[in-house]
C-alpha positions as CSV (number, residue, x, y, z in Angstrom):
1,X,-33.8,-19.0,-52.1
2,X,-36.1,-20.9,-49.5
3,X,-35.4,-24.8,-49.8
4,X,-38.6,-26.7,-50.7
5,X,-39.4,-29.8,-52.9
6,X,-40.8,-27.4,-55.5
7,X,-40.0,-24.2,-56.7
8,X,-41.4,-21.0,-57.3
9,X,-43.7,-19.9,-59.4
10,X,-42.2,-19.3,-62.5
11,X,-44.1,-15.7,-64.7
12,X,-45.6,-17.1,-68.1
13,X,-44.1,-16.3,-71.2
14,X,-47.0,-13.3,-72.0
15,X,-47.0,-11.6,-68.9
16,X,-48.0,-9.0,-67.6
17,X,-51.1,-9.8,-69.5
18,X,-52.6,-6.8,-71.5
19,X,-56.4,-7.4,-70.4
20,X,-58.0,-5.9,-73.9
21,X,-56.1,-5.1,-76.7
22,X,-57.4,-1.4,-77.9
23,X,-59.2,-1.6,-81.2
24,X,-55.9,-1.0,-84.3
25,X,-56.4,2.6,-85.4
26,X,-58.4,3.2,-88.8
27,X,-60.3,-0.2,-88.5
28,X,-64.1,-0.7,-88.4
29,X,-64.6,-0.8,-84.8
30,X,-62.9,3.4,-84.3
31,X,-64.6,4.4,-87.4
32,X,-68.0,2.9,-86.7
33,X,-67.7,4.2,-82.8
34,X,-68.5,8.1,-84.0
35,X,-71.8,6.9,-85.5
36,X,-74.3,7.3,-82.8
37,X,-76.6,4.7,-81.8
38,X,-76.3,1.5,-84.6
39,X,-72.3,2.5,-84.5
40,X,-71.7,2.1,-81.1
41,X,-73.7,-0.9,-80.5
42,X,-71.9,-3.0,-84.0
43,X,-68.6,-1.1,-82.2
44,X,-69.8,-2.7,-78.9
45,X,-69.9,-6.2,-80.5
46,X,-67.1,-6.1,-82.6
47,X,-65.1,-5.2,-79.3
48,X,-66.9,-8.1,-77.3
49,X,-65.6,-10.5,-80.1
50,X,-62.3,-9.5,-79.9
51,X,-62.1,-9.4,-76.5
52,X,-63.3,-12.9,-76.4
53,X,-60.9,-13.9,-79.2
54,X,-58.1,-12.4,-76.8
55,X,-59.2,-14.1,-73.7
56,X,-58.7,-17.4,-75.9
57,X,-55.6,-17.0,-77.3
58,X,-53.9,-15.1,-75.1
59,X,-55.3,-15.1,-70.9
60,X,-56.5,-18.7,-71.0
61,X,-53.0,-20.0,-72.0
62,X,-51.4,-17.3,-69.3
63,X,-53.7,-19.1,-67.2
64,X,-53.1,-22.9,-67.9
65,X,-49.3,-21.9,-67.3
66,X,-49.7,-21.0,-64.0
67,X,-52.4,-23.9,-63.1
68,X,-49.7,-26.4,-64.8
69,X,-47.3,-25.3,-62.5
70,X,-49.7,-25.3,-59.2
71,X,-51.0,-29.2,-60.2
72,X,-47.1,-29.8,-60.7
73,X,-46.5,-29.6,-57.1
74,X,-48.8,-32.1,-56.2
75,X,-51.3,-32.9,-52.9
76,X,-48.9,-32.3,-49.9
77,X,-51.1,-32.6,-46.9
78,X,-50.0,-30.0,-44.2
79,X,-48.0,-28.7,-46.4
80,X,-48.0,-25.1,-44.6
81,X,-46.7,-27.3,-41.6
82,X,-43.8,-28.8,-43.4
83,X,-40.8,-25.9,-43.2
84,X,-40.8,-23.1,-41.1
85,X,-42.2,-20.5,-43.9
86,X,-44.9,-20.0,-41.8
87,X,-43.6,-19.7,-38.5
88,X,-46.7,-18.4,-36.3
89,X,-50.2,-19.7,-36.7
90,X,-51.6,-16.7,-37.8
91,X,-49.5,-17.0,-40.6
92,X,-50.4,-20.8,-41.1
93,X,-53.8,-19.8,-41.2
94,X,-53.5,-17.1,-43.8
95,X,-51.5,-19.2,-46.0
96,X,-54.3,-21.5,-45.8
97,X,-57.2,-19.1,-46.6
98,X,-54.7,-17.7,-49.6
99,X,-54.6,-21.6,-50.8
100,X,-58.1,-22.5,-50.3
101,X,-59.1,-19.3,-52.4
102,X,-56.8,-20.3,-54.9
103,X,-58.3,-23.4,-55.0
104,X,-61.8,-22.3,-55.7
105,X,-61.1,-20.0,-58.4
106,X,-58.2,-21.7,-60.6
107,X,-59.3,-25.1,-62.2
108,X,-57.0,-27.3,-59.6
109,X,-58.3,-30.2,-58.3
110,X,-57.2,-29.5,-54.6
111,X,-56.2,-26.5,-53.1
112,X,-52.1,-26.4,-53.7
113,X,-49.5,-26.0,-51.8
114,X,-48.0,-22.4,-51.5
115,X,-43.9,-21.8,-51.7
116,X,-43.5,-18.4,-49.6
117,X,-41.9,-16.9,-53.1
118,X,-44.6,-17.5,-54.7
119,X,-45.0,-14.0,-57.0
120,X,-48.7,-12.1,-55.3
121,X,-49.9,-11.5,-58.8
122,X,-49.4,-14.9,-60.3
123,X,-51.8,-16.5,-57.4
124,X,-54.3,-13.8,-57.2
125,X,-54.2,-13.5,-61.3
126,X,-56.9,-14.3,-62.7
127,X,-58.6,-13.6,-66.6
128,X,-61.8,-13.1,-65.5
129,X,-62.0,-10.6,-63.2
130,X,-60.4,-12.9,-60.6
131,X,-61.9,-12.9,-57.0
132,X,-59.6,-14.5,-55.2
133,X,-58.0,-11.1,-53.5
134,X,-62.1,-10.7,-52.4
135,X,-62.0,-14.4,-50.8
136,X,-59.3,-13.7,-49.4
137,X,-59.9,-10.5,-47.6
138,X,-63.6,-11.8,-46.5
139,X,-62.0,-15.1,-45.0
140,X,-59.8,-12.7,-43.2
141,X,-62.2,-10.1,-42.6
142,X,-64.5,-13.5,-40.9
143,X,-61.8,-14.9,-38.9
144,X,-60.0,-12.2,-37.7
145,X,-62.7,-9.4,-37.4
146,X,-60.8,-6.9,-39.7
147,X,-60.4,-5.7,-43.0
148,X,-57.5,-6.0,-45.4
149,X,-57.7,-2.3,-47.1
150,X,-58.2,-3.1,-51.0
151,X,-55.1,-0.8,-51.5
152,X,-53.2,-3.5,-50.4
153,X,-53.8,-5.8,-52.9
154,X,-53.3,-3.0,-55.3
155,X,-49.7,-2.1,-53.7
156,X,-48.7,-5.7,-53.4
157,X,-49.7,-6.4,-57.4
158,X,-47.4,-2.9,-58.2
159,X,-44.8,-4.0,-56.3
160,X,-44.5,-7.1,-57.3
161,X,-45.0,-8.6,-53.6
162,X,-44.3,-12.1,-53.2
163,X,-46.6,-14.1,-50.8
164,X,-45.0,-14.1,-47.5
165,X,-44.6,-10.4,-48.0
166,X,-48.4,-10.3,-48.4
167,X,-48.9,-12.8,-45.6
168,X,-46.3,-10.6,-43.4
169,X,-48.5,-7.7,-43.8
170,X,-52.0,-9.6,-43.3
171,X,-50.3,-10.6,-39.8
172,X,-49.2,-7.0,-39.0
173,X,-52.5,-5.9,-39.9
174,X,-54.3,-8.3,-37.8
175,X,-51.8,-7.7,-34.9
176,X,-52.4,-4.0,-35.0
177,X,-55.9,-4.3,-34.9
């Protein structure tokens, strides 16, 4: 384990997060779905309310776990320049766009500091249709003049990547383009 003043990112007690439940069989919502028209549309709202009832009780206290744990760690200015995680610039400056992004689209107040373990879908988790792995790859696309393929984020979610894997293979990229 990396030495640091904080730790990890620990996974929430829920996760991985099941985005929408499916409807219970035999209820309402599957019965009235195979009347056309008027079905689908009071199948369309039932499912809207339940989604919405989901996202309360279950995603927004997946994501209050993982903010908790972000605010926990504090302001550390320069915080990327602190231990030798980041050991090129390139690297500094990714871990900074990654931060930044994080900052914009989880309710922090400032944008936290990273721990290289940090688990890739924890950070770029989000129950809205997160858009941090967009920010991300535009910031990256702007600075460096090339694109991070959006497979990428997909292989480093699947494969449980933490972020200085993902950082790693943003600098590769970059290098080999």
């Amino acid at each position: 384990m990396i030495e640091s003043v904080y730790p990890p990112l620990n996974y929430p007690q829920n996760w991985p997060p099941v985005v929408s439940p499916p409807p219970p069989p035999g209820s309402w919502e599957t019965s009235l779905k195979r009347i056309p028209v008027a079905g689908w549309i009071t199948a369309s709202l039932i499912s809207r309310f339940r989604k919405g009832q989901h996202e309360q009780e279950v995603l927004s206290f997946i994501e209050k776990e993982i903010v908790d744990q972000l605010e926990a760690r504090g302001n550390v200015n320069n915080w990327f320049l602190k231990y030798d995680w980041f050991d090129s610039p390139v690297k500094q400056q990714i871990a900074v766009i990654v931060s930044e992004a994080i900052g914009l689209e989880k309710p922090v107040e400032f944008p936290p500091p990273l721990h290289p373990e940090d688990p890739f879908g924890l950070l770029f988790w989000g129950p809205f249709d997160d858009l941090t792995p967009l920010i991300v790859g535009l910031d990256i696309q702007k600075k460096w003049k090339c694109y991070i393929p959006r497979e990428t984020i997909s292989l480093a979610f699947d494969d449980n990547w933490t972020l200085i894997q993902f950082i790693e293979y943003c600098e590769d990229f970059i290098s080999d383009s």
